[in-house]
C-alpha positions, 0 to 999 in steps of 0.5 A: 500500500502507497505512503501517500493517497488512497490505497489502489483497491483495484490493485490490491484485489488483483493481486488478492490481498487479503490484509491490504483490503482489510487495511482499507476497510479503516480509510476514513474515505467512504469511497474506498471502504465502500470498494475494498468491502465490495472487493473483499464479497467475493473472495470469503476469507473468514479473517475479513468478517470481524472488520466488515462487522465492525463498518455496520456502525459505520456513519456513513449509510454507503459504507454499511450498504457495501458492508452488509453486502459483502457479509452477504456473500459469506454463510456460516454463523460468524455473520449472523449477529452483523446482519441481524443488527444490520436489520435494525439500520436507519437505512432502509436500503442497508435494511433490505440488503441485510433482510436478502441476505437473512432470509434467502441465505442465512435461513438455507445455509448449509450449516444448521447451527447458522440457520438455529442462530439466524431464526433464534436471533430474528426472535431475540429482536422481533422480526415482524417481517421474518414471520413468513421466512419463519414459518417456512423454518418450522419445516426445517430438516433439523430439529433444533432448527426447528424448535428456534423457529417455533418459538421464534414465532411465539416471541414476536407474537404474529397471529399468521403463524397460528394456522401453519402451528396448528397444522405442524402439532397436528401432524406431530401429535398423528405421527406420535399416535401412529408411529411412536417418532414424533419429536417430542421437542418440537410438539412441546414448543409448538403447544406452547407457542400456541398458548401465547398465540391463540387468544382474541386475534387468532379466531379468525386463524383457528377459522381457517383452520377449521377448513383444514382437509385433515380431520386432526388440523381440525379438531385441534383447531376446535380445541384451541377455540375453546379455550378462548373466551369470546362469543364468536367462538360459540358461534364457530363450535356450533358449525363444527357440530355436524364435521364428518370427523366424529371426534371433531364433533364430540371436541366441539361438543365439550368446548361448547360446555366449557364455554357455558354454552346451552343447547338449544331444543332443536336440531343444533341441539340434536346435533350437541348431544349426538356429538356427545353421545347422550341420545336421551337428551338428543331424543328430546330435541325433538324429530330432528334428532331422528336422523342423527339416531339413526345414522349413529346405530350402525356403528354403536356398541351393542349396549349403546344400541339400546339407548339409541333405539329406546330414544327412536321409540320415544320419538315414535320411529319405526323403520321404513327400511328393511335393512341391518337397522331395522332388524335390530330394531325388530329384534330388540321389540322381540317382534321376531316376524319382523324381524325374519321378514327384514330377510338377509340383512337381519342374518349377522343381527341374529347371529349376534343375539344367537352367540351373545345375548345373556338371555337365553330365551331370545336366543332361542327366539333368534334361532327360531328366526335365522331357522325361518329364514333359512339359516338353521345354526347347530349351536348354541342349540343341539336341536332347537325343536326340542327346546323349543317345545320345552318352552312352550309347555313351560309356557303354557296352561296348566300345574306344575305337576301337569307341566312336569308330566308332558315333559316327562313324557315328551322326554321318554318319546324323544328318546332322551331319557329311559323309564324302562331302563330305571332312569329319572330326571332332574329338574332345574329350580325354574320347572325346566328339564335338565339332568337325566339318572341313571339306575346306577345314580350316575347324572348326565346332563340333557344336552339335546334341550339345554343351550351352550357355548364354549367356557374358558378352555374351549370345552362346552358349558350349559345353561337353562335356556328358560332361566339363564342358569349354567348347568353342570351333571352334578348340580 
């Protein structure tokens, strides 16, 4: 470098002197800080960061300009605390360099630990105009990168950061659900940036969201919802009440209730108690609540059927269908013809009755039904004629003695059990035939007129199809 005059920055680049333009970067003319920093861009050398940094203080705004473009042509963290300082310049055009630089390099940087100071800085100082690039980061390759970002979002408090968290925790939580490798850190920063964020100024983002595709988006977006007191929420739960998601719909059911909100008696109302699965209070909103009963029936539980049709029957429902529906219905009225004249649809309603209700009498009903409709089952009845013959003198007029003379006589005639052979028979406490004796006093068990069903080793265990009562040869 000359004694004397400015340094030749052209000639000190020809020859890449790295120290003679970093020399030149303290001349106290502009024009020269300004080229040898427009010198030194290209060339990276890391030992020209430190006094590039130092010009972002610099009077001049020309001088930072050049400064914040040079630190711009470098990645790595060594630049990020100058360009995110260089953000806050008076300059606007120092600013919008600084802002290239942060949001089309820094946040894509190669190196991790760049793009985690760069988003962790742009919260320190809230960034308002780093909300968009942002969001983009909370889909970051790294984990730590995005965790930064996320509460980077939070600390500058922008609700259009709302929905893309809500989507994000979302999908981390279905993820966790299903495959067990979500990352816990980054579904911990999300709930709790959601915390900060979702208050009065997010519904209209948790509105957005509620038209999310996925059923999750939705229903943690209705959950949010409800933890914001304001009445345009109501308003908002009240549309999800018919969302095709079942879960949806009971989420918004419960936030409606915890925001103190009353179901009116009609179809909202209906819609309310369907979503939480009272169905007697769904009934009492009145023939609107028909529909949503009826939808529900097929995929209820056995016992939740019960209630589902005792609230049909007390709107006045009958079925108009002969389908599944209906022969549940039927079966459930034990009104066994209409059932059988439902026809197929009422098959696998009957096999369910005939394998599993505790009542042994509408198990024969059923049978006596599938039987009719061509499907005769050989369990849990040996030979359901018998039985229900057995039931019917039971059933019938007459004394007990008189009930226990046909039977004994029907027995003798079928061939189960020998009076010429010295055999007798023993009763069940209910009248019903159960046990034969042999001359020898050895018991054995009817089983051509008693029900079963497997026990818990598989083996065969028998029951009174009149009283419900197990059976065994030595009761």
């Amino acid at each position: 470098m000359p004694l004397f005059g400015p340094p030749n920055i052209a000639q000190l680049e020809a020859k890449r002197d790295i120290q003679g333009l970093i020399k030149a970067l303290s001349y106290k003319d502009p024009s020269v800080k300004i080229a040898a920093a427009d010198a030194l861009g290209p060339v990276g050398d890391p030992m020209a960061v430190e006094p590039l940094a130092e010009l972002i203080r610099d009077q001049d705004a020309g001088v930072r300009r050049a400064a914040v473009r040079a630190l711009s042509a470098r990645g790595g963290v060594r630049v990020v605390e100058p360009l995110i300082a260089a953000l806050q310049d008076s300059d606007p055009g120092v600013r919008d360099i600084a802002a290239q630089a942060i949001y089309r390099r820094l946040m894509t940087d190669p190196d991790q630990d760049a793009r985690r100071e760069t988003v962790t800085a742009l919260g320190r100082i809230k960034a308002a105009d780093a909300v968009e690039p942002l969001i983009k980061s909370i889909a970051d390759p790294d984990e730590t990168v995005r965790v930064a970002a996320v509460r980077s979002l939070a600390s500058i408090g922008d609700v259009a950061a709302v929905t893309p968290l809500v989507v994000m925790l979302a999908r981390e939580q279905y993820r966790a659900k299903t495959t067990g490798r979500s990352s816990l850190a980054v579904e911990r920063a999300a709930g709790q940036a959601l915390d900060v964020l979702c208050n009065e100024n997010a519904i209209d983002a948790l509105q957005a969201a509620l038209g999310h595709d996925d059923s999750e988006v939705r229903e943690l977006a209705v959950k949010r919802l409800a933890r914001i007191e304001s009445p345009l929420v109501a308003r908002m739960l009240e549309s999800r009440l018919n969302d095709e998601s079942p879960i949806i719909r009971r989420s918004a059911a419960r936030g409606l209730a915890e925001v103190g909100w009353k179901p009116p008696a009609d179809e909202t109302g209906a819609h309310y108690w369907a979503a939480l699965r009272d169905w007697r209070r769904c009934a009492e909103c009145g023939p609107s609540a028909v529909p949503l009963l009826v939808a529900a029936f097929p995929r209820a539980q056995a016992l939740e059927r019960l209630d589902i049709l005792a609230a049909l029957v007390s709107l006045g429902w009958e079925p108009t269908e002969q389908d599944a529906t209906a022969a549940t219905y039927w079966a459930t009225q034990s009104n066994w013809d209409k059932c059988v004249a439902v026809g197929a649809p009422a098959v696998p309603v009957l096999d369910g009755i005939v394998g599993s209700d505790p009542r042994w009498r509408e198990r024969v009903e059923a049978a006596a039904a599938l039987k009719a409709l061509g499907e005769e089952r050989t369990a849990p009845f040996a030979r359901l004629e018998l039985v229900q013959h057995a039931l019917g003198v039971l059933d019938g007029e007459g004394t007990d003695e008189e009930k226990r003379a046909l039977l004994t006589t029907f027995l003798a005639e079928e061939h189960q059990y020998e009076p010429s052979a010295k055999q007798k028979l023993d009763w069940c406490q209910c009248g019903y035939p159960s046990t034969r004796i042999r001359k020898d006093g050895r018991r054995e068990l009817i089983t051509d007129v008693l029900g079963f069903e497997p026990d818990a080793s598989g083996a065969p265990a028998y029951f009174c199809p009149n009283c419900n009562a197990s059976r065994s040869a030595t009761a």
